[in-house]
Predicted model as a PDB file, atoms N, CA, C, CB and O in Angstrom, pLDDT in the B-factor column:
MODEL        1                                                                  
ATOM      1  N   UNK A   1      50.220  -6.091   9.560  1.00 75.00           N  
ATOM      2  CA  UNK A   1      50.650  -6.890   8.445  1.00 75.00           C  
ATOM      3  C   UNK A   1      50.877  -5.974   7.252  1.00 75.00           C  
ATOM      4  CB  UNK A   1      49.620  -7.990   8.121  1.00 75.00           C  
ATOM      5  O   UNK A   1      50.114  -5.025   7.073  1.00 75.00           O  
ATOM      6  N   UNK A   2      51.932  -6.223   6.395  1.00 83.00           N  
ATOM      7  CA  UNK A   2      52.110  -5.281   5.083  1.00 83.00           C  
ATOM      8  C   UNK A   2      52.726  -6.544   4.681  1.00 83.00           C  
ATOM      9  CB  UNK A   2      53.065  -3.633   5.025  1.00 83.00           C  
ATOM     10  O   UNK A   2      53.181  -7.509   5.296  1.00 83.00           O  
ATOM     11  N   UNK A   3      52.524  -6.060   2.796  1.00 84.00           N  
ATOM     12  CA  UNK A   3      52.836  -7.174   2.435  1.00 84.00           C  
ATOM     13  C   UNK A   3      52.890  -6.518   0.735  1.00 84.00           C  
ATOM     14  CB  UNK A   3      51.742  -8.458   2.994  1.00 84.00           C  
ATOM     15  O   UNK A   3      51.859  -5.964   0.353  1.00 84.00           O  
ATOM     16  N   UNK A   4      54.209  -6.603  -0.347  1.00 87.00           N  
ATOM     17  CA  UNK A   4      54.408  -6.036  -1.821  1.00 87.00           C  
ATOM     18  C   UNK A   4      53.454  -6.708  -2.133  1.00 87.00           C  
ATOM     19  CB  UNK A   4      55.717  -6.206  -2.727  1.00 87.00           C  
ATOM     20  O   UNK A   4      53.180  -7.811  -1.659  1.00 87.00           O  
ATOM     21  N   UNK A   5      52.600  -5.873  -3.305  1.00 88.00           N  
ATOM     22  CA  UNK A   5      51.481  -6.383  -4.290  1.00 88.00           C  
ATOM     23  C   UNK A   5      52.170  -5.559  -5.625  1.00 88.00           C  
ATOM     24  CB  UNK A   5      49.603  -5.850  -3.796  1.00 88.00           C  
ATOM     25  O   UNK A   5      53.170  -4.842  -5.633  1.00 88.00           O  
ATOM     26  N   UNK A   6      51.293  -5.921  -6.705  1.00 86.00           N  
ATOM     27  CA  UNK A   6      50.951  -5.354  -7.701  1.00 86.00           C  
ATOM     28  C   UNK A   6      49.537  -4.815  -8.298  1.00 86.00           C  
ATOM     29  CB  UNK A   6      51.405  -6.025  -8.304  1.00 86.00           C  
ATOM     30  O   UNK A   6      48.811  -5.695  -7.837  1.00 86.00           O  
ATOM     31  N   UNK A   7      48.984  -4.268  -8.754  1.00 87.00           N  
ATOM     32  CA  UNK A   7      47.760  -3.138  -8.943  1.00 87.00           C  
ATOM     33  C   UNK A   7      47.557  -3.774 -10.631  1.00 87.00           C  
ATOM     34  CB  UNK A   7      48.358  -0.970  -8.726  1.00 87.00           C  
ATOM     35  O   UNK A   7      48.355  -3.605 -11.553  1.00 87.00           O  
ATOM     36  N   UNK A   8      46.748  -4.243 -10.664  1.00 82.00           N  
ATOM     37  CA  UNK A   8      46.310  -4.399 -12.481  1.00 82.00           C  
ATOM     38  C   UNK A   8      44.706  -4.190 -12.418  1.00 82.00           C  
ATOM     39  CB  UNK A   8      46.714  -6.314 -13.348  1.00 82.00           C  
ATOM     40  O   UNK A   8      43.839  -4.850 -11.844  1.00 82.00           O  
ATOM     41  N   UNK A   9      44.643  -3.173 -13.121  1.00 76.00           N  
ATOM     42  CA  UNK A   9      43.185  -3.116 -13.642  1.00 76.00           C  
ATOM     43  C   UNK A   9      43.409  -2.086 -14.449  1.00 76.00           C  
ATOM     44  CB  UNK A   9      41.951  -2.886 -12.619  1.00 76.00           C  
ATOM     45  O   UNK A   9      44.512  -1.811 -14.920  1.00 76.00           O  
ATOM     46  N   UNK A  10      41.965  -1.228 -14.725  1.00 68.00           N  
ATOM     47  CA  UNK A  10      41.885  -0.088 -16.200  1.00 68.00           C  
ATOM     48  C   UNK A  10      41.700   0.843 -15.130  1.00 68.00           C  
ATOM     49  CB  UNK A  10      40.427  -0.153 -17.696  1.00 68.00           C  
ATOM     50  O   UNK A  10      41.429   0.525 -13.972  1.00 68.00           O  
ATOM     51  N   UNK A  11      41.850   1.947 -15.539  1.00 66.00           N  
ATOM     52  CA  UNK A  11      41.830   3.188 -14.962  1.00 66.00           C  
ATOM     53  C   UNK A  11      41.462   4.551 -15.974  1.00 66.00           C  
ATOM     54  CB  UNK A  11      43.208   3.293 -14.338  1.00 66.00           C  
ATOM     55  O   UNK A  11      41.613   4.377 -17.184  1.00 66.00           O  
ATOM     56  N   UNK A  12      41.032   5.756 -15.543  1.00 66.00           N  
ATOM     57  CA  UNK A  12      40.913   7.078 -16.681  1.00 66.00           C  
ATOM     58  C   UNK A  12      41.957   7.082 -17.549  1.00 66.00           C  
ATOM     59  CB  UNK A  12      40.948   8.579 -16.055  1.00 66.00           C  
ATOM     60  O   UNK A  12      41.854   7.628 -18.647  1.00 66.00           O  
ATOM     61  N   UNK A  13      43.129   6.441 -17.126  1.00 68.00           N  
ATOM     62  CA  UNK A  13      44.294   7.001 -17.715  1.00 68.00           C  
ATOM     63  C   UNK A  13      45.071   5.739 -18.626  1.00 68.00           C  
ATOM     64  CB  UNK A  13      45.266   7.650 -16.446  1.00 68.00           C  
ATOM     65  O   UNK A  13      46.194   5.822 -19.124  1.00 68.00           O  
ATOM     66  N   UNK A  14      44.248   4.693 -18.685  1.00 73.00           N  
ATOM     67  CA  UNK A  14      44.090   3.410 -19.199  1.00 73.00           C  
ATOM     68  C   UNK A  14      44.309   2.204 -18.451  1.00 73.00           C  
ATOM     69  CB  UNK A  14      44.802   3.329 -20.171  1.00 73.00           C  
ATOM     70  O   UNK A  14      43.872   2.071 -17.307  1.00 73.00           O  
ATOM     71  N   UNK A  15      45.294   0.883 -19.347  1.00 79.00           N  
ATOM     72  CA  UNK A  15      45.585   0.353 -18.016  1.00 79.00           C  
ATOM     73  C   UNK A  15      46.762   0.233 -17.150  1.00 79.00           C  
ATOM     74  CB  UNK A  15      45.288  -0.651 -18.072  1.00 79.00           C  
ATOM     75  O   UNK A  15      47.888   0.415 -17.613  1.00 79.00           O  
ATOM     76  N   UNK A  16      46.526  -0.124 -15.667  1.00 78.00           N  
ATOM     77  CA  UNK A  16      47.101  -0.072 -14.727  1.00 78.00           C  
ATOM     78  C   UNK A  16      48.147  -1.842 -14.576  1.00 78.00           C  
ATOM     79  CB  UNK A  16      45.888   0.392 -13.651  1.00 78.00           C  
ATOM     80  O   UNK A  16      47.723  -2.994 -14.667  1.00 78.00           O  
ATOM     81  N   UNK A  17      49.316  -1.418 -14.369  1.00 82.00           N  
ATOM     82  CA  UNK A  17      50.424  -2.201 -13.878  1.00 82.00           C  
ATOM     83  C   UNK A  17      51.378  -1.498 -12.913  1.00 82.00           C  
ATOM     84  CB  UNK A  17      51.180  -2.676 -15.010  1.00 82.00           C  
ATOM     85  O   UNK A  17      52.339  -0.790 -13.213  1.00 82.00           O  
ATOM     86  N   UNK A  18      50.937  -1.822 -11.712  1.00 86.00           N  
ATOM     87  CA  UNK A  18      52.229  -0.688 -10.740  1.00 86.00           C  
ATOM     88  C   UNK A  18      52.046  -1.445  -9.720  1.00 86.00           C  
ATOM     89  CB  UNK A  18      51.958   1.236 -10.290  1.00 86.00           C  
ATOM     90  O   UNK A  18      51.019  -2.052  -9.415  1.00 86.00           O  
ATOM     91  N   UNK A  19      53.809  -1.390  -8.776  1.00 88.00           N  
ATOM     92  CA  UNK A  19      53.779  -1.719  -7.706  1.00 88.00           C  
ATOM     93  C   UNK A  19      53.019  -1.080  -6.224  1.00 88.00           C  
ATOM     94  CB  UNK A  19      54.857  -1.803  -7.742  1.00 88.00           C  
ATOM     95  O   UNK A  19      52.739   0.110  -6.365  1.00 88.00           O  
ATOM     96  N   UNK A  20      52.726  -1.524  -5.156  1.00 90.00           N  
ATOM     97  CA  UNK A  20      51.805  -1.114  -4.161  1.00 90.00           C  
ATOM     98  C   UNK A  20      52.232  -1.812  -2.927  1.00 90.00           C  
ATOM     99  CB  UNK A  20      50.352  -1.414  -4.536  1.00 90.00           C  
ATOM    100  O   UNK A  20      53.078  -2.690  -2.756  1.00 90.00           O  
ATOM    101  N   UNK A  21      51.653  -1.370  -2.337  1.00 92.00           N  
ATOM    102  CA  UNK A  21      52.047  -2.406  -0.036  1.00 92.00           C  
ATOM    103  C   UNK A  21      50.762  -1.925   0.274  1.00 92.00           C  
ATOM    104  CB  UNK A  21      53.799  -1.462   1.767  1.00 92.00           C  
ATOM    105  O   UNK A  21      50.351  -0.781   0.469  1.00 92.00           O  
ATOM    106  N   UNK A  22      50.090  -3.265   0.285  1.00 88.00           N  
ATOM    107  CA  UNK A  22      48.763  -3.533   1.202  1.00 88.00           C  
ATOM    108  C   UNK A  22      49.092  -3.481   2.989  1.00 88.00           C  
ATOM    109  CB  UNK A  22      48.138  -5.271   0.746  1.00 88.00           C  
ATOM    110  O   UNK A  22      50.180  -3.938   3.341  1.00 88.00           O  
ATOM    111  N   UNK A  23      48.486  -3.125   3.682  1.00 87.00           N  
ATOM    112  CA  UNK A  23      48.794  -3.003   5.126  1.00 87.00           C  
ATOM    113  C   UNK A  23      47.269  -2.699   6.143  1.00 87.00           C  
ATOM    114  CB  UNK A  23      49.977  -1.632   5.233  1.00 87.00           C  
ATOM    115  O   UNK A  23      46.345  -2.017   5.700  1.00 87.00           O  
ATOM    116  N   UNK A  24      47.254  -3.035   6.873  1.00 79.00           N  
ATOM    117  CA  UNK A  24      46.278  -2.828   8.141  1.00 79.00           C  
ATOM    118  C   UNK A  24      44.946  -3.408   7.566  1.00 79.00           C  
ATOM    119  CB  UNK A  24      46.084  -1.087   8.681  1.00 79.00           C  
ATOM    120  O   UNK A  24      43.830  -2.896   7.484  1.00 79.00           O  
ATOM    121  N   UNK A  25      45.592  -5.117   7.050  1.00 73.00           N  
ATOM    122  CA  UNK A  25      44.488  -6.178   6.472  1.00 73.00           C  
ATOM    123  C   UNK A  25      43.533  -5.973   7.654  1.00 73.00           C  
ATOM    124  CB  UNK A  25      45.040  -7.974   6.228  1.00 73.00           C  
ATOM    125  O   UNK A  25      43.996  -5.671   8.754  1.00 73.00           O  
ATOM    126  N   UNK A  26      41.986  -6.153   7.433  1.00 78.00           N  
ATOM    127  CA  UNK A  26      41.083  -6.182   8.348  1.00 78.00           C  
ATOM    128  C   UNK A  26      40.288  -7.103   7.867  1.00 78.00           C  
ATOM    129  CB  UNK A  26      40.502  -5.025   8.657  1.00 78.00           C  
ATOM    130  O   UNK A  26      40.611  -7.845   6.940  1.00 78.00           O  
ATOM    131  N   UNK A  27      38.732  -7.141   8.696  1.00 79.00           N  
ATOM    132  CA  UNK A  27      37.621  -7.846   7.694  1.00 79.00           C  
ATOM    133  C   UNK A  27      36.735  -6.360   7.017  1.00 79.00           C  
ATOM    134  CB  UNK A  27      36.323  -9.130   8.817  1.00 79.00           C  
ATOM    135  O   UNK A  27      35.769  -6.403   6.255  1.00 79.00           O  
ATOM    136  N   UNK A  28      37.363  -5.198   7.528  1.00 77.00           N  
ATOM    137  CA  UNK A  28      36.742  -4.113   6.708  1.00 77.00           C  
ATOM    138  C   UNK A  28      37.343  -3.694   5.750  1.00 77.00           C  
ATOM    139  CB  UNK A  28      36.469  -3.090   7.291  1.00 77.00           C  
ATOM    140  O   UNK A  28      36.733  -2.904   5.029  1.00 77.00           O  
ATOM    141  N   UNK A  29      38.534  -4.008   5.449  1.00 81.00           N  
ATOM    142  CA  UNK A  29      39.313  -3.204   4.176  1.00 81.00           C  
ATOM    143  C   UNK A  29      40.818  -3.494   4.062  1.00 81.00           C  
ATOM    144  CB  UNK A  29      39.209  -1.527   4.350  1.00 81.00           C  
ATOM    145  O   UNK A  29      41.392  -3.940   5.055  1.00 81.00           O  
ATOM    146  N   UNK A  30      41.319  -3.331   3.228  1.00 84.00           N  
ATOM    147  CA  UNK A  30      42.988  -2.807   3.568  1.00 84.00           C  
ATOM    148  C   UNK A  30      43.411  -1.550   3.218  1.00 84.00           C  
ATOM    149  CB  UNK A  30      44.063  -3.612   2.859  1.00 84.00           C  
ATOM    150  O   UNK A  30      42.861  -0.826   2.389  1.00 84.00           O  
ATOM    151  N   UNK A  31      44.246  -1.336   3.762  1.00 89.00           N  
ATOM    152  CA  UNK A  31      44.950   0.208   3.547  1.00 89.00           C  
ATOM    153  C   UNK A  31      46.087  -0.277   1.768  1.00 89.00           C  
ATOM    154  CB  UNK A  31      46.396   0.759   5.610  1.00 89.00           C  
ATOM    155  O   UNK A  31      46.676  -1.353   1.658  1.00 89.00           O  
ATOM    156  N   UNK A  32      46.092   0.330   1.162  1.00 89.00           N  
ATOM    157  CA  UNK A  32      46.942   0.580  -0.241  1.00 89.00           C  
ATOM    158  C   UNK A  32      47.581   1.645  -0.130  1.00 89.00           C  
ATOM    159  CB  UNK A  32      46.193   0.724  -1.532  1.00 89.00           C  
ATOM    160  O   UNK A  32      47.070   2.711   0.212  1.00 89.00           O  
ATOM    161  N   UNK A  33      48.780   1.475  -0.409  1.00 91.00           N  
ATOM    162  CA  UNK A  33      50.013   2.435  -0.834  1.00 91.00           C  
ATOM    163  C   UNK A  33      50.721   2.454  -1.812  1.00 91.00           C  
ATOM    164  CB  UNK A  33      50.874   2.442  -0.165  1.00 91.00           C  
ATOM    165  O   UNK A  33      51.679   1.685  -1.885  1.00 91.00           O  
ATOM    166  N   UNK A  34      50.368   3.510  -3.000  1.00 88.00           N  
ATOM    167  CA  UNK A  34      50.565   3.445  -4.392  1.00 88.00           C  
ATOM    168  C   UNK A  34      50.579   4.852  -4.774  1.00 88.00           C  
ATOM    169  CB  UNK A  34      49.514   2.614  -5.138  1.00 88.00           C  
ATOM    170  O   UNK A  34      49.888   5.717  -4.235  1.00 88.00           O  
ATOM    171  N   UNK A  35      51.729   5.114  -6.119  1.00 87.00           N  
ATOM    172  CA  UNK A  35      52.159   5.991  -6.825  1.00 87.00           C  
ATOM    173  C   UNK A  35      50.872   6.238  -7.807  1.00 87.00           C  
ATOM    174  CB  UNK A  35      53.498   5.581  -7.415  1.00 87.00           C  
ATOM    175  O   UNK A  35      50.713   7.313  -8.386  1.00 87.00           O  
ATOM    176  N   UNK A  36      49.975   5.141  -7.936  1.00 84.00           N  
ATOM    177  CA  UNK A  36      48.785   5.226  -8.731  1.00 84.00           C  
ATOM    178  C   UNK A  36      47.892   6.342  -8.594  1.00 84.00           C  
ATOM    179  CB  UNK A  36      48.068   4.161  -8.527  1.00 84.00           C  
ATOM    180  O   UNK A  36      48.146   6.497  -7.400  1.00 84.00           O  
ATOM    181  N   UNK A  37      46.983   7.325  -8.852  1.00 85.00           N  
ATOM    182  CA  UNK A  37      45.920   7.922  -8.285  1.00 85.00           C  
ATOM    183  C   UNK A  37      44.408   6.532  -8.805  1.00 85.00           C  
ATOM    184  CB  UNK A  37      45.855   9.835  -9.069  1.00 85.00           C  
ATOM    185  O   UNK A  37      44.038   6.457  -9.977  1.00 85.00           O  
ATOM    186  N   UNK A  38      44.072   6.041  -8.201  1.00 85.00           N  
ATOM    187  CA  UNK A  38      43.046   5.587  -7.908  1.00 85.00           C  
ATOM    188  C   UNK A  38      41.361   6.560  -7.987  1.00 85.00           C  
ATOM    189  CB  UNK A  38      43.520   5.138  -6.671  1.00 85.00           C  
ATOM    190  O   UNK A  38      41.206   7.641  -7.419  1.00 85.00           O  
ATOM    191  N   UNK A  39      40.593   6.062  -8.570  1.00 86.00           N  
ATOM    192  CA  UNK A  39      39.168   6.570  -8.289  1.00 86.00           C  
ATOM    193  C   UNK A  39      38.438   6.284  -7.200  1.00 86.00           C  
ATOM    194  CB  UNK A  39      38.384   6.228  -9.173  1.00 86.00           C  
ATOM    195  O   UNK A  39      38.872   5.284  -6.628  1.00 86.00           O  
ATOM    196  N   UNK A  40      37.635   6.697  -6.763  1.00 91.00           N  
ATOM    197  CA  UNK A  40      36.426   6.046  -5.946  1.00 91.00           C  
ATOM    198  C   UNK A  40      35.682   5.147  -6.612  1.00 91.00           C  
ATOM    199  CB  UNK A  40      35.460   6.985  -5.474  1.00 91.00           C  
ATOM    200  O   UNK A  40      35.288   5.585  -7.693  1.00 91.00           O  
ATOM    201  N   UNK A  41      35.266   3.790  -6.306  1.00 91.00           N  
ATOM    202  CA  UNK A  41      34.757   2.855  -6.603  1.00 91.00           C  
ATOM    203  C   UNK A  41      34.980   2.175  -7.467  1.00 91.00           C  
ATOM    204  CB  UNK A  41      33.995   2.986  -6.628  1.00 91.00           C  
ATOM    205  O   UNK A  41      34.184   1.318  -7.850  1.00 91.00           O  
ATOM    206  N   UNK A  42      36.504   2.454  -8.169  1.00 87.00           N  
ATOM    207  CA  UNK A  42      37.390   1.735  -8.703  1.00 87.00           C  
ATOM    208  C   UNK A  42      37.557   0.460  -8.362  1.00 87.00           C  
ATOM    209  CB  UNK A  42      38.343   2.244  -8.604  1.00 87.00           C  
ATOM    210  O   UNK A  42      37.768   0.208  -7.175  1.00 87.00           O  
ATOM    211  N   UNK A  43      37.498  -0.611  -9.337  1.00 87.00           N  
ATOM    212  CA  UNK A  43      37.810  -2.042  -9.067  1.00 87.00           C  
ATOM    213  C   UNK A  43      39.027  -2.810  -9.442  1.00 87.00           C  
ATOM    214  CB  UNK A  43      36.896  -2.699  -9.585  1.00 87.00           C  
ATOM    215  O   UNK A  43      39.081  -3.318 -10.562  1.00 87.00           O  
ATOM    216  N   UNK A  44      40.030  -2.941  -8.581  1.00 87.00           N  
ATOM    217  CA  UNK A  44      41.205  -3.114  -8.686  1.00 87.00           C  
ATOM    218  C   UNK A  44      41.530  -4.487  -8.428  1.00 87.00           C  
ATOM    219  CB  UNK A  44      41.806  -2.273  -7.977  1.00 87.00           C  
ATOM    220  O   UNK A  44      40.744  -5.146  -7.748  1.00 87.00           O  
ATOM    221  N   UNK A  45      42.730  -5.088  -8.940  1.00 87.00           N  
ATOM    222  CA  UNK A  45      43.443  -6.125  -8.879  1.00 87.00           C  
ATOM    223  C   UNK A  45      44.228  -6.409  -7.984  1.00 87.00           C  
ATOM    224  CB  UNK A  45      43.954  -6.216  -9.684  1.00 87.00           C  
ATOM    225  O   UNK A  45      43.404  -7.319  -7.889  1.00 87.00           O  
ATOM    226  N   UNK A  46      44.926  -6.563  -7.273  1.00 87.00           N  
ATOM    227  CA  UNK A  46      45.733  -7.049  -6.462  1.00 87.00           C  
ATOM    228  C   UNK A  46      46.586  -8.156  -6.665  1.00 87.00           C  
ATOM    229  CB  UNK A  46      45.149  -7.224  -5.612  1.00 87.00           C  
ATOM    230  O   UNK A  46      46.238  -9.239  -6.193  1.00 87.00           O  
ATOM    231  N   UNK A  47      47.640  -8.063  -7.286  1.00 83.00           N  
ATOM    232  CA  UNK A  47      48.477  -9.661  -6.937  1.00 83.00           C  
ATOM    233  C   UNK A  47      49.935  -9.768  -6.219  1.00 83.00           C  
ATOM    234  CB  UNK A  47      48.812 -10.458  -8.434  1.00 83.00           C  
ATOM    235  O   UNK A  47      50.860  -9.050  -6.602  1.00 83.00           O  
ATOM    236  N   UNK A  48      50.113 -10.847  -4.993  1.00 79.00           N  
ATOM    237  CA  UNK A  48      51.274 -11.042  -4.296  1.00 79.00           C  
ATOM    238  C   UNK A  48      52.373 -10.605  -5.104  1.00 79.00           C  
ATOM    239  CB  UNK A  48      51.425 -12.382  -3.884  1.00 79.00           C  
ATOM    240  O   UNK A  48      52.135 -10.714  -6.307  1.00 79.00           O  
ATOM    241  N   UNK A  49      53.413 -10.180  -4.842  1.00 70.00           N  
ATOM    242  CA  UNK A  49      54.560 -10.242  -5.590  1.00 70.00           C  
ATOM    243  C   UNK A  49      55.328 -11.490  -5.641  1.00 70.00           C  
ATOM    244  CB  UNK A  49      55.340  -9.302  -5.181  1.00 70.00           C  
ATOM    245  O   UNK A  49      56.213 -11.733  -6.461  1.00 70.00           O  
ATOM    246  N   UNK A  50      54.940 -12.230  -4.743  1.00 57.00           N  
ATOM    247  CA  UNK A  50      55.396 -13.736  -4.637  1.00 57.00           C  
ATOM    248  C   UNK A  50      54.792 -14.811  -5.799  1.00 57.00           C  
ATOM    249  CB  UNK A  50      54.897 -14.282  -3.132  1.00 57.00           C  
ATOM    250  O   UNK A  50      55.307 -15.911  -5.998  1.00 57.00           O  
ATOM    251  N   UNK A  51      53.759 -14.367  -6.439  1.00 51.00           N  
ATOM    252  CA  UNK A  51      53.341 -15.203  -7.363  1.00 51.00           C  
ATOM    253  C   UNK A  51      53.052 -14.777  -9.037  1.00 51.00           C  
ATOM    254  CB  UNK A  51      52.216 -15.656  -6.738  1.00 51.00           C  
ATOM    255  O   UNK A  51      52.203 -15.103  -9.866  1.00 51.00           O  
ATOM    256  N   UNK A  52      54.447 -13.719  -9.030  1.00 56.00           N  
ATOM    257  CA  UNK A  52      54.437 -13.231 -10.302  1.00 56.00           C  
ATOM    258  C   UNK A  52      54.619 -14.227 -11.222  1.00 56.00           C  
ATOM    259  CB  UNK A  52      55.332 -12.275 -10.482  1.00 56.00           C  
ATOM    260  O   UNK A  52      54.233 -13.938 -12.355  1.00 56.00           O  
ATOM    261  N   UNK A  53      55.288 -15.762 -11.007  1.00 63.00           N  
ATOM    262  CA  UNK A  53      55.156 -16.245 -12.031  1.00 63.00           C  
ATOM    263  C   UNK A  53      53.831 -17.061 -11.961  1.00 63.00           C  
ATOM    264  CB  UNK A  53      56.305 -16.875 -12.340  1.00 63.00           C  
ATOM    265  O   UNK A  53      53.213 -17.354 -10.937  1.00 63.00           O  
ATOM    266  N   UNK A  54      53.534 -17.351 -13.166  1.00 64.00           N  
ATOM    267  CA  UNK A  54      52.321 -18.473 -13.382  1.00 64.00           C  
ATOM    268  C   UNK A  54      52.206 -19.532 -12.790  1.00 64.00           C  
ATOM    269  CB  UNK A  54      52.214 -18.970 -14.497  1.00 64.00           C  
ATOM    270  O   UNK A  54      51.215 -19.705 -12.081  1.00 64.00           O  
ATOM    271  N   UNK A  55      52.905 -20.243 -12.883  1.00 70.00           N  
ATOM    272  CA  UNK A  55      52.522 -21.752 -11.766  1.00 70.00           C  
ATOM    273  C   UNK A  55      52.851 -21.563 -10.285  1.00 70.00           C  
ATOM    274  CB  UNK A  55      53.551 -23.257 -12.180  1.00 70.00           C  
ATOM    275  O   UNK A  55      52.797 -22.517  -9.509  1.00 70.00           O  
ATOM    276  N   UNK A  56      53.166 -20.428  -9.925  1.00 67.00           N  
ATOM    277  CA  UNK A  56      53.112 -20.313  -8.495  1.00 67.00           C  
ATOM    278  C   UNK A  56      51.727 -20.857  -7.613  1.00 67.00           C  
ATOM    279  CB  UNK A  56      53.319 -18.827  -8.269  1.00 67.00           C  
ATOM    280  O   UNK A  56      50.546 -20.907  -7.957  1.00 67.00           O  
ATOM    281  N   UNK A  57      52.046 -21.039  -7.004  1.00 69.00           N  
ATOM    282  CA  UNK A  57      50.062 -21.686  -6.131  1.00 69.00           C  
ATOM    283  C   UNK A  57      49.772 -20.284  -5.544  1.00 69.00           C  
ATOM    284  CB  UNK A  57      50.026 -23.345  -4.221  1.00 69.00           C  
ATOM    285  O   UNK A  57      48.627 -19.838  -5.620  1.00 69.00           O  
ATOM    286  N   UNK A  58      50.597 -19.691  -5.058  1.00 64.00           N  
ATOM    287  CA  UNK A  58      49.570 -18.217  -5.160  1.00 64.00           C  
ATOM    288  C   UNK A  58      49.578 -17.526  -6.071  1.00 64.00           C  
ATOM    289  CB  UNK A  58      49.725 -17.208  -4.304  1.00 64.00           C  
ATOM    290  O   UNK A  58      49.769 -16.362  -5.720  1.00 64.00           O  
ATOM    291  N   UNK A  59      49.413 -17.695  -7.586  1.00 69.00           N  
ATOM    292  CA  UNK A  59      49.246 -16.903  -8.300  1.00 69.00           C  
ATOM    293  C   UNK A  59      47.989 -17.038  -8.584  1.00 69.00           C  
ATOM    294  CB  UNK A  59      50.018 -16.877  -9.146  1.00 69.00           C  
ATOM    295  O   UNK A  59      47.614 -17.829  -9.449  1.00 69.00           O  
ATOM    296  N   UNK A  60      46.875 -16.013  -7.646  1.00 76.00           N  
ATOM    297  CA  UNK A  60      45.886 -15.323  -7.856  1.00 76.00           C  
ATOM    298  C   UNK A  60      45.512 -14.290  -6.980  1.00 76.00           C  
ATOM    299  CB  UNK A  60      45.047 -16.040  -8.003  1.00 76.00           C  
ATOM    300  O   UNK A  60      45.756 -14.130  -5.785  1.00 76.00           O  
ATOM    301  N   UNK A  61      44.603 -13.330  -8.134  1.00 80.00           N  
ATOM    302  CA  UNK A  61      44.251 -11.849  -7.821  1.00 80.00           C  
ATOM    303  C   UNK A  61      43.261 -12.258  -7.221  1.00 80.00           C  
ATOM    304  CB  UNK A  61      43.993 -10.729  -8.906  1.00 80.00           C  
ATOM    305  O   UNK A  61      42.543 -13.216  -7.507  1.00 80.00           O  
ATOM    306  N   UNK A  62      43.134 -10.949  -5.661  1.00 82.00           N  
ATOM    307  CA  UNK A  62      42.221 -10.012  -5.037  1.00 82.00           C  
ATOM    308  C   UNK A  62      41.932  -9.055  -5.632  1.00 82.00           C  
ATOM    309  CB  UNK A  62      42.532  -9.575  -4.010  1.00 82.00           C  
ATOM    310  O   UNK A  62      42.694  -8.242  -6.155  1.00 82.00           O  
ATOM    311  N   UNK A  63      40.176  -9.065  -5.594  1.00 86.00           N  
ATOM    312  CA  UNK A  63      39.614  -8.301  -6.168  1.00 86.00           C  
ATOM    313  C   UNK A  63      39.090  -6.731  -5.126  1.00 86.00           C  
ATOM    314  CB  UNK A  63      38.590  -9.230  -6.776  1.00 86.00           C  
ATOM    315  O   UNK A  63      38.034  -7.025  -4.566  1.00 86.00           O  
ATOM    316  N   UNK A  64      39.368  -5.794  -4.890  1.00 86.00           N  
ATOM    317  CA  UNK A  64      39.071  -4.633  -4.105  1.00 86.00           C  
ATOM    318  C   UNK A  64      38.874  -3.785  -4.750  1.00 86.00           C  
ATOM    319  CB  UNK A  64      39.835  -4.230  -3.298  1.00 86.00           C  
ATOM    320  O   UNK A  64      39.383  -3.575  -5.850  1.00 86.00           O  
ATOM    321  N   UNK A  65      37.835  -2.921  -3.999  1.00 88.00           N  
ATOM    322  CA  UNK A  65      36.942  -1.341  -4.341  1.00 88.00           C  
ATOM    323  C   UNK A  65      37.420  -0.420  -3.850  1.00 88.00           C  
ATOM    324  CB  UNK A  65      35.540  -1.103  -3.881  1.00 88.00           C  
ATOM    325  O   UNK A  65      37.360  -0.416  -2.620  1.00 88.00           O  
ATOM    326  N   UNK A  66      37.941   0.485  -4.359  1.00 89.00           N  
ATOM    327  CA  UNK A  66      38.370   1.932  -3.452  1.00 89.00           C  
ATOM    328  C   UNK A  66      37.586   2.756  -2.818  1.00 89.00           C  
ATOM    329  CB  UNK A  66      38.938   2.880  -4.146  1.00 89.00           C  
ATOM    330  O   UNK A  66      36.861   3.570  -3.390  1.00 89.00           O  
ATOM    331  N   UNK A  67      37.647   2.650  -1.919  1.00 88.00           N  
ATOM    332  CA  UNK A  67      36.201   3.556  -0.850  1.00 88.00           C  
ATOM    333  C   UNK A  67      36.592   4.697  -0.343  1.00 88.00           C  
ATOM    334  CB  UNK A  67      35.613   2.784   0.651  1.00 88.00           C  
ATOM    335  O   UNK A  67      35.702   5.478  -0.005  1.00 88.00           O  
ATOM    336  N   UNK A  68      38.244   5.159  -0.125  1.00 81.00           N  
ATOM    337  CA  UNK A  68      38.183   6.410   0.216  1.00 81.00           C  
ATOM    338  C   UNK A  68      39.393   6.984  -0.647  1.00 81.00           C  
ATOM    339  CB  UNK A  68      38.238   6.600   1.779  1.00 81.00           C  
ATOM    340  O   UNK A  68      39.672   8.182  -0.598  1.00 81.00           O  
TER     341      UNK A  68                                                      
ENDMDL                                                                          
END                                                                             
């Protein structure tokens, strides 16, 4: 499964708005693919690209930790 997201949270470098492709959904993790550099144990945002606007019914963020 892959699937366009967007990345919002704060980062060293302030905050974060960038596109990303989540892929190899599990119940252990997903894989992220992003122009971002990410930290370890960074707490990131996630939102569909399908529910960029507001009243979309999926417009809401996944919350994920960067572990590697």
């Amino acid at each position: 499964m892959e699937a366009k997201v967007r990345i919002e949270g704060i980062s060293s470098q302030g905050e974060i708005h960038a596109p990303a492709v989540i892929s190899d959904l599990s119940l252990g993790g997903a894989r992220l693919s992003t122009p971002v550099e990410l930290q370890l144990d960074q707490e990131v945002r996630l939102i569909p690209f399908a529910s960029m606007e507001t009243d979309h019914p999926l417009n809401k963020s996944l919350t994920f930790v960067v572990v590697w």
